[in-house]
N, C-alpha and C positions, 0 to 999 in steps of 0.2 A: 777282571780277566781280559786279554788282549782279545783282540776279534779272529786274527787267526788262529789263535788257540782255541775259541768257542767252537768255531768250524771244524776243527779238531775234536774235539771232546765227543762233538754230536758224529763223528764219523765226514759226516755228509749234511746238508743245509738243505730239505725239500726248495724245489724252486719250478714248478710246476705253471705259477704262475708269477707274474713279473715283479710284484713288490713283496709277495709274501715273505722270500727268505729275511727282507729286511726287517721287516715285523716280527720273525721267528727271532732273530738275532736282538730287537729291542725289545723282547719281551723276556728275555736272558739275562740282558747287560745292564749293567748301570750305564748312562750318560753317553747310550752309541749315540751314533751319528750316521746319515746316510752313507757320506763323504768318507766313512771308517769300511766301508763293505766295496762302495765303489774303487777306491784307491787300489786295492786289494787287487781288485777282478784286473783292472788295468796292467795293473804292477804284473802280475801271472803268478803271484802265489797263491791265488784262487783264481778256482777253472771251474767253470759250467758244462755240465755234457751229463750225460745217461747213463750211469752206473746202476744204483741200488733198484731192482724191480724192473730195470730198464726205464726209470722213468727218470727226468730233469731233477740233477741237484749241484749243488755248489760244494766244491771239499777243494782240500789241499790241493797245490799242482805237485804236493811229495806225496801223498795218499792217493790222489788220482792214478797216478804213477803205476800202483800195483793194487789199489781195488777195482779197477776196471778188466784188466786181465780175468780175479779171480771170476765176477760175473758176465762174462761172457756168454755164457751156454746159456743166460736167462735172456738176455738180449733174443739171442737168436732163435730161442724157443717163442718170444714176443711176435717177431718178424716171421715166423712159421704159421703162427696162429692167425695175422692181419693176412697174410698174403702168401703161403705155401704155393695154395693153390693155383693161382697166377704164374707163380713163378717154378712149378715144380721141374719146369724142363732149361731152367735157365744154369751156366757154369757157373755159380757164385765166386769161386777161388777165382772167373776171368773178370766179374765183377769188382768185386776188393781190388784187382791190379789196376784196373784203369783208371777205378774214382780212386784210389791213392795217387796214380800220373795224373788227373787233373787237379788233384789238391795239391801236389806238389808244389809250394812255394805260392801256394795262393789263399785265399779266402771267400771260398761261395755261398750263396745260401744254399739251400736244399732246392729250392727250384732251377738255381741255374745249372747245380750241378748235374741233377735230372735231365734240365732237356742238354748239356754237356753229352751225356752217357745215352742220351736215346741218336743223337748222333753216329753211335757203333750199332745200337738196337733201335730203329726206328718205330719197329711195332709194337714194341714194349711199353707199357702202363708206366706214366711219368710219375703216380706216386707209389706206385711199388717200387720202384726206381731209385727215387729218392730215400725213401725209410729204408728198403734193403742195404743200401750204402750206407747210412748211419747205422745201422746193427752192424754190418760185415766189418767197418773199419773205426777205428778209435780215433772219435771225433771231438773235439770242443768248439763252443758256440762265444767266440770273442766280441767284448765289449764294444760298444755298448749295447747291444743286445743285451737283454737280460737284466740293466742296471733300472735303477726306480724310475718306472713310468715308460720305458723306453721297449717296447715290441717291436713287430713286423716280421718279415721275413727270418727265417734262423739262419747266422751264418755258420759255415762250419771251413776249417782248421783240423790237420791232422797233428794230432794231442802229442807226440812226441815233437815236432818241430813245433809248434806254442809254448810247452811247457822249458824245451830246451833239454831236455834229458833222454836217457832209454827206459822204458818201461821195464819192472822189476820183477820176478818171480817172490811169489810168497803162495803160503799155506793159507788152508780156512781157518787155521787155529789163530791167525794173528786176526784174521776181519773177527770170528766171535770174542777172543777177548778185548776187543773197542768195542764193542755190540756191547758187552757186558757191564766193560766202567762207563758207558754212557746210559744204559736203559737194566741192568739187571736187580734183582733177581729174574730171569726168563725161562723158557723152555726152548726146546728142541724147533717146535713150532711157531716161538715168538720170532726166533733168529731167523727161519725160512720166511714167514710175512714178510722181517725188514729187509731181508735183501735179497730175496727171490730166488735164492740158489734153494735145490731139493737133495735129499737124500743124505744129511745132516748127523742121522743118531749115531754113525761110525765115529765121526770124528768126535761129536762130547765125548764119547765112551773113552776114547782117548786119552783126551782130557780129562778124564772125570776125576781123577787121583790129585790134580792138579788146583782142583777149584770145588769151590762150596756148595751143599746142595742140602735143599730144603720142598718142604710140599707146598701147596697152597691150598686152600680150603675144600677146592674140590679133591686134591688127589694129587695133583699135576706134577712131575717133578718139576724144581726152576732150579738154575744155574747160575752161581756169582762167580767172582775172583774173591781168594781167600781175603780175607781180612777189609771187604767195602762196607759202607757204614749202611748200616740193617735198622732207619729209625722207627720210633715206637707210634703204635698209631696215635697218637693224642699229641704227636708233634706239628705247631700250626704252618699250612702249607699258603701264603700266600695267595689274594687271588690276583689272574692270569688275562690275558686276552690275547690267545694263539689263533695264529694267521690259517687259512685254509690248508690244507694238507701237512699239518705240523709233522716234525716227528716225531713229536710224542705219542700222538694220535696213530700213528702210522708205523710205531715199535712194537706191537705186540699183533699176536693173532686171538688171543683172548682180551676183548677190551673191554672186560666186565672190572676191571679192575678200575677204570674211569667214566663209566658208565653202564647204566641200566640198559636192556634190549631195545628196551622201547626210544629211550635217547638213542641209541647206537643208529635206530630205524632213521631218525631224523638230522641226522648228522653225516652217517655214510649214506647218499644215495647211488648206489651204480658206482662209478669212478672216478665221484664227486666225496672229498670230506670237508665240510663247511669248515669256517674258522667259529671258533668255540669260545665261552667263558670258565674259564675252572674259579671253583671254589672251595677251597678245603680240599685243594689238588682233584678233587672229580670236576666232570663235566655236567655245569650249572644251564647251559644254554649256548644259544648261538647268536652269532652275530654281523651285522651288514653295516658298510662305511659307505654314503655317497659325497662324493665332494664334487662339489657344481666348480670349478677355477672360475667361472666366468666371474656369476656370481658373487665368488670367495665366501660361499658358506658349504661346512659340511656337518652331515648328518648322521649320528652311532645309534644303529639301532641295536637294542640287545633283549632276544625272543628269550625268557629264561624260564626253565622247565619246570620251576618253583618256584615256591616266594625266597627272595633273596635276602639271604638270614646278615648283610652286614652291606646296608645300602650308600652309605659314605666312601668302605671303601674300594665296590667299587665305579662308585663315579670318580672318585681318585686317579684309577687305572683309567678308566674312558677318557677323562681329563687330560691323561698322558697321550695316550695313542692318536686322539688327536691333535695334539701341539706336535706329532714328532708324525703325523700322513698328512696333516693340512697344516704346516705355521701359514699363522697371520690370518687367516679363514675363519668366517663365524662360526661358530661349534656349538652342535644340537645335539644332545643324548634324551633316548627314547628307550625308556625301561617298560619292555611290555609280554606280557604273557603269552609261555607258546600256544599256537592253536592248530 
């Protein structure tokens, strides 16, 4: 499968932190390459910026287009929560106008653009300032920022003039049927987690004549597209090694479906989700990468919440993942019991 197709498929690429999308994408694809994501981001058929939850992901620059429209009201429900307060006597609509004229035709980080904007507002909080502007205005964070290994400062770009287009009007019913061919069978509430929009059960109902539907063991109704393939459980699910904040991990609001409570405890802490090991598609444990460059040795530790019923393969998988986050680097796997 082509790389902007995978981007496609999953909606949106978490990208939360700076390598993981790449790791989300090599743990998908046969024989990616870093140089296969990066190119992308360059080229601008993939764009980074804040859609699903209001948080960092990587999608189409033709999906960005008009799934950032639809989540807008989460965005700004985020920036209400951080920072209401602060700002409850500010014009926001005078806001959006000016950080759009200082983006205009340029490229800031959020800090410059802040103290830019505290220039009309001097008294105002530089980072309510900043993150207010990223909620208020549809922004993307251009390369290389964001590419493997490469932090700092976020720069932001207003997302129609990067992408080259005008942003497009669309329904909830196209964002949940991509929710669906990429993560279903779901609920009402799986599709509210993934992408943070609320008040949700009008529009299934809508839909409901349209698309398939089934319980799950507790009760729950879940939601498909007619005719996606529904395999049997004794189908063998490969084992995995997903980057921090996957989306797998981060597609449903019930994750008992990939984990036990007590895993779920050790995996999401607060608005941390670790990167994980599956095994027989659940989550077997978790996992930490140190790669020393100086050095040139790195080191996969993998805390696993049992005994690991098929230890070959996955040193196989750890095998991969580090020839493809450290080549050329001495390479250390440490299979060791949670505690």
């Amino acid at each position: 499968m082509p790389v902007l197709e995978a981007v496609e498929r999953l909606v949106a690429v978490q990208a939360q932190e700076t390598n993981m999308p790449y790791i989300g994408l090599w743990a998908r694809l046969d024989a990616f390459g870093r140089d296969d994501l990066t190119e992308l981001l360059y080229g601008r058929s993939v764009v980074r910026g804040s859609i699903l939850r209001g948080t960092q992901h990587m999608a189409s620059a033709a999906d960005y287009s008009w799934v950032r429209p639809l989540v807008q009201e989460s965005l700004l429900r985020g920036r209400r929560a951080s920072f209401g307060g602060v700002t409850k006597d500010w014009d926001l609509d005078e806001l959006a106008a000016e950080a759009r004229r200082l983006l205009n035709g340029r490229i800031l980080t959020r800090p410059q653009l802040a103290r830019a904007l505290a220039e009309c507002w001097p008294d105002r909080d530089l980072q309510a300032l900043g993150w207010s502007a990223q909620a208020l205005v549809s922004v993307v964070h251009p390369p290389p920022s964001g590419t493997w290994d490469k932090g700092g400062a976020t720069p932001f770009a207003l997302a129609e003039e990067w992408i080259g287009r005008p942003f497009g009007e669309e329904g909830a019913d196209r964002l949940i049927r991509r929710y669906l061919a990429a993560f279903g069978p779901a609920s009402v509430k799986d599709f509210q987690m993934w992408s943070g929009m609320r008040r949700m059960d009008a529009t299934f109902e809508e839909l409901r004549a349209s698309l398939e539907t089934y319980r799950d063991e507790s009760g729950a109704e879940l939601f498909d597209l007619p005719g996606a393939p529904l395999p049997d459980a004794d189908v063998p699910a490969p084992v995995r090694l997903l980057p921090a904040f996957d989306n797998l991990i981060l597609a449903y609001a019930d994750r008992g479906r990939m984990m036990t409570d007590e895993q779920r405890k050790a995996v999401c802490i607060g608005s941390i989700t670790k990167p994980t090991l599956l095994v027989d598609g659940r989550v077997h444990g978790v996992w930490t990468l140190k790669h020393d460059k100086k050095a040139q040795h790195a080191a996969l530790t993998i805390e696993h919440f049992a005994p690991v019923p098929d230890v070959p393969a996955v040193e196989r998988e750890a095998d991969r993942l580090l020839g493809f986050a450290a080549p050329g680097a001495g390479h250390e796997l440490r299979l060791v019991p949670w505690s």
